[in-house]
C-alpha positions as CSV (number, residue, x, y, z in Angstrom):
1,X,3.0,5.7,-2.1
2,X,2.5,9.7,-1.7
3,X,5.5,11.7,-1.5
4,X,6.2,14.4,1.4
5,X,3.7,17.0,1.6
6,X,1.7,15.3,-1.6
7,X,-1.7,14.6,-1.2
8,X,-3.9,11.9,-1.1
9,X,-7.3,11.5,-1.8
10,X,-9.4,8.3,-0.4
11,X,-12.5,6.8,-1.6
12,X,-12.3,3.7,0.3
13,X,-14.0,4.7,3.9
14,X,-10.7,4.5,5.6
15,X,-9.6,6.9,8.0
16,X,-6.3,8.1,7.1
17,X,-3.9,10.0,9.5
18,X,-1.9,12.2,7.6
19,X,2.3,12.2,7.9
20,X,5.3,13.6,6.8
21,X,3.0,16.6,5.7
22,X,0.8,14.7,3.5
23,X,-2.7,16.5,2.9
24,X,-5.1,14.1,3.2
25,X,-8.8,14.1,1.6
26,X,-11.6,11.9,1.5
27,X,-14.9,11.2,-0.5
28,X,-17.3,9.8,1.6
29,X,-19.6,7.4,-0.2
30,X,-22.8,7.6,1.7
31,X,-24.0,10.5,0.0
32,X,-24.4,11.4,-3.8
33,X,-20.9,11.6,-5.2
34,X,-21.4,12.2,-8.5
35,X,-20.0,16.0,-8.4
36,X,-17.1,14.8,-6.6
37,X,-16.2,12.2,-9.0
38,X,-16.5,14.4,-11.9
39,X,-14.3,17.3,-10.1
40,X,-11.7,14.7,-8.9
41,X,-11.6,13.0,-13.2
42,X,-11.3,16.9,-14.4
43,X,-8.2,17.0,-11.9
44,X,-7.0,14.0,-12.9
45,X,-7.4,14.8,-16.7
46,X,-6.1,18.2,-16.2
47,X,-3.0,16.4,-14.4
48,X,-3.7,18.2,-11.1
49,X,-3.7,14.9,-9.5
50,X,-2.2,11.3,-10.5
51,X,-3.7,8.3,-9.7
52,X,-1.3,5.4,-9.0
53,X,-2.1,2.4,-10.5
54,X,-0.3,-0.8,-8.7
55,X,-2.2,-3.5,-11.4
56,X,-4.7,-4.1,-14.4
57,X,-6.0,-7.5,-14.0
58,X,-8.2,-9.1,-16.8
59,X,-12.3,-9.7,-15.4
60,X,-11.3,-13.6,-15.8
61,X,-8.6,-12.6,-12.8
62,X,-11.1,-11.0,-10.5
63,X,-10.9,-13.2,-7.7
64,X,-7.1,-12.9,-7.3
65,X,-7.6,-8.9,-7.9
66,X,-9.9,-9.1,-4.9
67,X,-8.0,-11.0,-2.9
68,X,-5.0,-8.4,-3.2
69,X,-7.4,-5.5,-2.2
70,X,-8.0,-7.6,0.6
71,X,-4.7,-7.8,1.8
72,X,-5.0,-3.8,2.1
73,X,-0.9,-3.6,1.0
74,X,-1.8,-2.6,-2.5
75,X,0.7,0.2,-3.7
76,X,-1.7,1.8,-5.8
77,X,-5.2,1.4,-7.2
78,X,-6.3,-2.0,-8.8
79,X,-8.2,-2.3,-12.0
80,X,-10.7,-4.5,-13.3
81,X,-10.5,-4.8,-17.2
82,X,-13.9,-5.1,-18.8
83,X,-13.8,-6.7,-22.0
């Protein structure tokens, strides 16, 4: 969920359409990203960005975390707990 005239940043390959005056980025993964991701954590730890995250699922629950992604209505970012 992005608020009005929020921004959103997508790493997934999607091509998102922007609305209700949301600025919409995205981080294509063909190419070398590695800049990118370190700009986007910096953000991120300097709180110039939030990441939502919908779930933390344990490694043993991966299938069902997959399965969510799948269903493309996650409300946030799912996690993968290595441990």
């Amino acid at each position: 969920m992005v608020r009005d005239g929020g921004r959103l940043i997508a790493v997934s390959g999607d091509r998102l359409i922007s609305e209700r005056g949301v600025q919409v980025g995205t981080v294509p993964y063909d190419v070398d990203v590695r800049d990118d991701v370190a700009q986007l954590l910096k953000q991120i730890a300097a709180r110039e960005l939030r990441v939502e995250i919908e779930r933390v699922y344990p490694f043993a629950e991966a299938p069902a975390a997959l399965a969510k992604v799948q269903t493309r209505h996650a409300r946030g970012k799912i996690v993968l707990r290595l441990e």
